[in-house]
SEROFI-373687 format. One record per residue (C-alpha): chain; residue number from 1; z, x, y. Coordinates in Angstrom, 1 decimal. Layout:
N
["A" NUM [Z X Y]]
...
% end
This chain:
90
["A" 1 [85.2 121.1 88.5]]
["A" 2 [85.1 124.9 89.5]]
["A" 3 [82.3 126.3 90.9]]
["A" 4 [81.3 130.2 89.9]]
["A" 5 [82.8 131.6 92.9]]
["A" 6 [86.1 129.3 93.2]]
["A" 7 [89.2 131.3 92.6]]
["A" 8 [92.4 129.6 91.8]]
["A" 9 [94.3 128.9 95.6]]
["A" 10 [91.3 129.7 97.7]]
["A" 11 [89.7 127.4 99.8]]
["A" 12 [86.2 126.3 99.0]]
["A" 13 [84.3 128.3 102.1]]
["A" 14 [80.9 127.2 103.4]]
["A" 15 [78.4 128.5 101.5]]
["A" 16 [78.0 131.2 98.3]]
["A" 17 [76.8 133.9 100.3]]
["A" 18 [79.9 133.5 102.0]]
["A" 19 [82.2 133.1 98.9]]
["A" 20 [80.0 135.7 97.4]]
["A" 21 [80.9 138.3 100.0]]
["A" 22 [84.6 137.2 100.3]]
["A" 23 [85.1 138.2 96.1]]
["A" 24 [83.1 141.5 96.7]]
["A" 25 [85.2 142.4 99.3]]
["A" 26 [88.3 141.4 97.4]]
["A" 27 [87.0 143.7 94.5]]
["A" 28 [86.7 146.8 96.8]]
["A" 29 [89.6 146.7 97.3]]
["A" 30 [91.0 146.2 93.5]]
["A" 31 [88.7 149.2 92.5]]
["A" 32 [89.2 151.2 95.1]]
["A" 33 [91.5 154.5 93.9]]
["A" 34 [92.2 156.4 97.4]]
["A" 35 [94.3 155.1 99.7]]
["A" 36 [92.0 155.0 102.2]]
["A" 37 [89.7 153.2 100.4]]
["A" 38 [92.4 150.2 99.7]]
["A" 39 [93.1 150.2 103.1]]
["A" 40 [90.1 150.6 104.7]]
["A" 41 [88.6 147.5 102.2]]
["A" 42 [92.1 145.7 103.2]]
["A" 43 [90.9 145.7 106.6]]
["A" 44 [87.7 144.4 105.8]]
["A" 45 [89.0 141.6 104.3]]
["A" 46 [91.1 140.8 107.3]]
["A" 47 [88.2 141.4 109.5]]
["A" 48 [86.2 138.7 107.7]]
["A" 49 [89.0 136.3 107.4]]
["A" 50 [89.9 136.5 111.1]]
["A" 51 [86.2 135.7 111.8]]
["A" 52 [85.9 133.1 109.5]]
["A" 53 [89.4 131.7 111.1]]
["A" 54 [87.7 132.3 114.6]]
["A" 55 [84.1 130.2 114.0]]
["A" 56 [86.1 127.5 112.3]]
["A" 57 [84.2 128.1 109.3]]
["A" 58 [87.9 128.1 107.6]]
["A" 59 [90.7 125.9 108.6]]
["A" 60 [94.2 127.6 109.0]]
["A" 61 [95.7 126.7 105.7]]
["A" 62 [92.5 128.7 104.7]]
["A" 63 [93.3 131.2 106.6]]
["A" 64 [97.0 131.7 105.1]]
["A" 65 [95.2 131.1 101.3]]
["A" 66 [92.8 133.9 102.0]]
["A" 67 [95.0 136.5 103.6]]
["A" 68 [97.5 135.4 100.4]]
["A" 69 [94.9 136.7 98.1]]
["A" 70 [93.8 140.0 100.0]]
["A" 71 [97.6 141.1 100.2]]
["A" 72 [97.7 140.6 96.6]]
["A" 73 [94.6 142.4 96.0]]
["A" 74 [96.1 144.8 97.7]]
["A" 75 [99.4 145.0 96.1]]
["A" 76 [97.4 144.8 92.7]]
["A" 77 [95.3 148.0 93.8]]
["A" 78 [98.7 149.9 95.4]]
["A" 79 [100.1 149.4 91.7]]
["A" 80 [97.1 150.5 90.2]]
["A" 81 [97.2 153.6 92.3]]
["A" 82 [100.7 154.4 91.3]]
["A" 83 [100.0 153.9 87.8]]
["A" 84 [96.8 156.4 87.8]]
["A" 85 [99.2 159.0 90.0]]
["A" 86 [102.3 158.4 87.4]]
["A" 87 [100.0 159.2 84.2]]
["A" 88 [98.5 162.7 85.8]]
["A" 89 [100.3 166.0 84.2]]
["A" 90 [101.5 168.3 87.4]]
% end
């Protein structure tokens, strides 16, 4: 059984608050529309995931599941990007 903040592939982290600010950082970066904005929220991501890595609060295969689903989040929000820069008229 799923809980409201599991996401297919991720690890179940310690608490909600900290599943809860993993999947708002994952959708900065899926929403952001500037490229700084996807890669500064990118960075985030790896920020938190490296410190979750480093208190043991995640084990390594969560550490490789996490940074998995930021990189695709981030593909996901590079595509978007493209897409919104391909549809505008010069």
């Amino acid at each position: 059984m799923t809980t409201p903040f599991e996401f297919p592939g991720q690890p179940i982290l310690p608490n909600e608050v900290v599943q809860g600010t993993w999947f708002n950082i994952l959708t900065h970066i899926m929403v952001a529309r500037a490229l700084a904005d996807v890669r500064a929220s990118y960075n985030q991501a790896l920020g938190y995931i490296a410190a979750l890595g480093d208190t043991n609060a995640i084990d390594s295969m969560g550490v490789k599941q996490m940074s998995t689903t930021a990189l695709r989040a981030l593909n996901e929000a590079l595509e978007a990007q493209h897409r919104d820069e391909d549809g505008k008229q010069p």
